[in-house]
N, C-alpha and C positions, 0 to 999 in steps of 0.2 A: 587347711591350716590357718589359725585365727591368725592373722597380721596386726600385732600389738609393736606401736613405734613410736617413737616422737612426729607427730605431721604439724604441716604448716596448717593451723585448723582453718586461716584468713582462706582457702580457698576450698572449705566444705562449701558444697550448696547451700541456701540459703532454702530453695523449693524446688520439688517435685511434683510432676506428669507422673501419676503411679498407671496410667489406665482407664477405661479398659479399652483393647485393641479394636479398633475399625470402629471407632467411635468418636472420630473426630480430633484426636491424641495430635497427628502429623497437621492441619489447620491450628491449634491450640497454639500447638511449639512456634509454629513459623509468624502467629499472627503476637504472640509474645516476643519475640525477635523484634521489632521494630518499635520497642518503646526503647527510649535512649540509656535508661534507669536499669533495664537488665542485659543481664549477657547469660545467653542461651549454650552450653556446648553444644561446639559443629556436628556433632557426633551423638546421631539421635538411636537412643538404645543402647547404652553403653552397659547397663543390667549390672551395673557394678555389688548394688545392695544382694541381689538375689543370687550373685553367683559367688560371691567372696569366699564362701567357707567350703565352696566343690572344687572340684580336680578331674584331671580331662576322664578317671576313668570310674568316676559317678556316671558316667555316661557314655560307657562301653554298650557299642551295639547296639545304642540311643539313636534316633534321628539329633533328640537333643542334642547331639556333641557338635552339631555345626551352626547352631544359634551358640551354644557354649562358647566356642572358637572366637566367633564373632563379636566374643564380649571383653570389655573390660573387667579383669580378673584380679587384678594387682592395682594396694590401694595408690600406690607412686602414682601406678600410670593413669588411675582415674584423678588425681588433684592436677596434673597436667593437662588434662582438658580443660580448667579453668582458668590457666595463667593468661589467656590473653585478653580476659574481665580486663577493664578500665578501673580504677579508685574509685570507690562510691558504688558502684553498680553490685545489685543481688544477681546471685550464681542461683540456676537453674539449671536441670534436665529431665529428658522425657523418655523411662521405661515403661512398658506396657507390662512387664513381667512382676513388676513389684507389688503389684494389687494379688497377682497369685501364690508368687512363691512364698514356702512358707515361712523362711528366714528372713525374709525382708526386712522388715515391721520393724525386726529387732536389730540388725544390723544398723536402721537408720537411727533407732533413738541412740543405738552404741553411739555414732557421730555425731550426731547433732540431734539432743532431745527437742531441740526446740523448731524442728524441722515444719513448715507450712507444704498440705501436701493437696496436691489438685488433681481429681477423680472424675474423670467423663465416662456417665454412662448412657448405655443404650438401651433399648428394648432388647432382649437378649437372642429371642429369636429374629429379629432383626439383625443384631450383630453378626450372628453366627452366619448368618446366608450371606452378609458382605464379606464376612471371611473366607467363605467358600468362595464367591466373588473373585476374592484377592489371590487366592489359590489357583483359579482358574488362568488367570493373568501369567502366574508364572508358572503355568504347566505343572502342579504340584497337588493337582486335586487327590484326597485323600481315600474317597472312591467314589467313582463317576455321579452317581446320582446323591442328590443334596438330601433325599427322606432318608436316607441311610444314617442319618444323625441317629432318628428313632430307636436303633437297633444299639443296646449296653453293651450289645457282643464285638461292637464293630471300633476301627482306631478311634472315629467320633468323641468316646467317651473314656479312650486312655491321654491324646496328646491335651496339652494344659493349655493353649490356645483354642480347643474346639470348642464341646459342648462344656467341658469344666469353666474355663473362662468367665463361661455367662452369669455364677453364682455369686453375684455381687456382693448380696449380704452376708456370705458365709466370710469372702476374699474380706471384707471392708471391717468386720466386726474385729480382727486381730488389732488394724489401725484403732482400733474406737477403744479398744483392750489396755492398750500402749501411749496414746497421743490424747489430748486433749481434746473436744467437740472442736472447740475455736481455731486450733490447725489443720482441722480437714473441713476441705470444701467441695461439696459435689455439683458436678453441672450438668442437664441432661442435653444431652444430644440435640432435643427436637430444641429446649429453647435456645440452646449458641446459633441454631439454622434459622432459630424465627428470627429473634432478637439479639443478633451478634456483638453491637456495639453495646447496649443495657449488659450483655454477660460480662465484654473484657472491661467495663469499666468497673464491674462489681467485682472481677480477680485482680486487676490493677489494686484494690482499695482491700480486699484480703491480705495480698503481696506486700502491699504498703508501700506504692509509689503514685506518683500522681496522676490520676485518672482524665483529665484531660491532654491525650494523645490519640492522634488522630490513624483509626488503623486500617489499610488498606484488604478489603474483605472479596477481591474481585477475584482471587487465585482458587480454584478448586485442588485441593488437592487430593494424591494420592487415590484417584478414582479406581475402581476397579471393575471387570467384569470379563467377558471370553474375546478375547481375540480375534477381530478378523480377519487383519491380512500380518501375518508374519514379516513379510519382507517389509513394511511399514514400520511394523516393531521392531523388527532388527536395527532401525534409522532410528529410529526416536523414543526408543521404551524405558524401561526403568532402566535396563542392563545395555543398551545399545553399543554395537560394538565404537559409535563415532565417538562415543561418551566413554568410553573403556581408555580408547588410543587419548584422547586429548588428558583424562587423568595422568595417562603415564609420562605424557612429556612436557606437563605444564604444574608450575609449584604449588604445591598444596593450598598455602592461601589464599592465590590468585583462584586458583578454581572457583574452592567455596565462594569465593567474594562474588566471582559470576555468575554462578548458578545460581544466587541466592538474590539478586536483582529481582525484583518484582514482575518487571517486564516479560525477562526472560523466562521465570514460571510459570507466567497466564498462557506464552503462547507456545510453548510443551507441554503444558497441564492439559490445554484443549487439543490439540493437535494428537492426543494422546486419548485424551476419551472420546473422538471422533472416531478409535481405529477399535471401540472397545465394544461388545452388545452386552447388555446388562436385561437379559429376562427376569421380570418380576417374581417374586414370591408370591404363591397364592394364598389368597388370605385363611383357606382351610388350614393348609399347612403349617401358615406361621402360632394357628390360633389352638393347631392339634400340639405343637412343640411348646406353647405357651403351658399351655391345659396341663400333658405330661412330664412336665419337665422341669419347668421355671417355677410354677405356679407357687410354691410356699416359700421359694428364696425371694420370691417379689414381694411379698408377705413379710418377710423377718428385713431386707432391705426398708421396705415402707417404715418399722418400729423404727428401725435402727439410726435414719436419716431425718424422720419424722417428719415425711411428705407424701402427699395423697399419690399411688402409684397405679388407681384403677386404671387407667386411660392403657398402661400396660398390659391390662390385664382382657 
């Protein structure tokens, strides 16, 4: 149901994190968190653009209805993720789902045509095996072996996080449809990992705030890969039951405020991909999924961005 109302527009975002996932999106968000000039919502994923105009039973029988769940759906409750911005500070956040769904694009210009939107991508069969990766992490693998992407017959190629995901230029071309060249900015992957500082001072000056701030780049986050020991996980994982109990009896902002300390991330972040095994992609594989699969959306990406993407290729 469209939600047409009077809103307070002072706290639409100002910029988005549209994607694409396991690409860097969760670093992006956290290493923008620490310039003083913006304020990030706590609450990464809120999908608010993409899910506004569904209802829990677009996704009857869905795996979707439990990302659904977990979204902000109502526009109230999505402008209350931004009341605790400061005066002066630009509002931000970071959905991965926005680059695919197909209502996004235009829900965002509905808000705010003048929307600045930031788009990380990756090499797609690269993406896709950290996704599997990340799947493996939470026991949620889609089915056991990762060449099973190959097969159109298989989930690989219905859920909108797998192999769809990866079709950048198809996802991006809606934006480019909708927004202006000069409000979308694309950054790849490999150069935020060469060149971290050269990237956020090149989004900081997109953003339009002041690029001399100094950004702490020591935190890995969000690593993924198979599990060794369980019972190490169960202490320190993404979902830890220590980390469950302390939510429920400590106030919400005090949490965040904790867990969002620098310190405290580096030495979870490691202690955490210490307990993780990440077997490499073989380069047959990645170059068989490139070949099949990617190959002409790396192509209509390349026009569409107008940047050399052989090295993809």
């Amino acid at each position: 149901m469209l939600q047409e109302k009077t809103l307070n527009s002072q706290l639409i975002p100002d910029f988005l994190i549209i994607g694409a996932g396991k690409s860097g999106t969760t670093s992006l968000d956290n290493y923008l968190k620490q310039h003083p000039d913006l304020y990030i919502c706590a609450k990464k994923e809120p999908n608010f653009f993409g899910y506004e105009l569904n209802s829990p039973e677009d996704f009857a029988g869905s795996p979707e209805i439990n990302h659904y769940n977990n979204s902000v759906t109502n526009i109230d409750d999505y402008l209350k993720l931004f009341e605790p911005a400061n005066e002066g500070q630009l509002k931000g956040e970071t959905s991965n789902t926005y680059m695919y769904h197909d209502k996004a694009a235009e829900r965002i210009k509905h808000y705010n045509p003048e929307m600045k939107m930031l788009a990380v991508l990756r090499q797609p069969a690269e993406r896709l095996y950290s996704r599997y990766l990340h799947l493996a992490r939470e026991d949620r693998l889609p089915t056991p072996n990762f060449e099973d992407c190959l097969d159109k017959e298989t989930i690989w190629w219905e859920r909108n996080d797998l192999v769809k995901e990866g079709f950048y230029g198809k996802h991006l071309s809606k934006f480019y449809n909708l927004f202006r060249a000069d409000q979308i900015k694309v950054i790849l992957y490999d150069e935020m990992r060469a060149n971290p500082d050269q990237v956020l001072k090149s989004i900081f000056q997109f953003i339009g705030v002041s690029d001399h701030v100094e950004v702490d780049f020591s935190v890995e986050y969000n690593k993924s890969g198979f599990i060794k020991n369980k019972k190490v996980d169960a202490l320190i994982g993404q979902n830890s039951r220590p980390k469950e109990f302390i939510k429920k009896i400590v106030p919400k902002s005090l949490f965040e405020k904790f867990k969002n300390q620098q310190f405290v991330q580096k030495r979870l972040n490691d202690a955490r991909a210490k307990n993780l095994a990440r077997p490499k992609l073989s380069q047959e594989l990645k170059s068989q999924i490139t070949e099949n699969i990617y190959k002409d959306d790396i192509l209509k990406l390349s026009q569409l961005i107008n940047k050399d993407l052989t090295h993809w290729l």
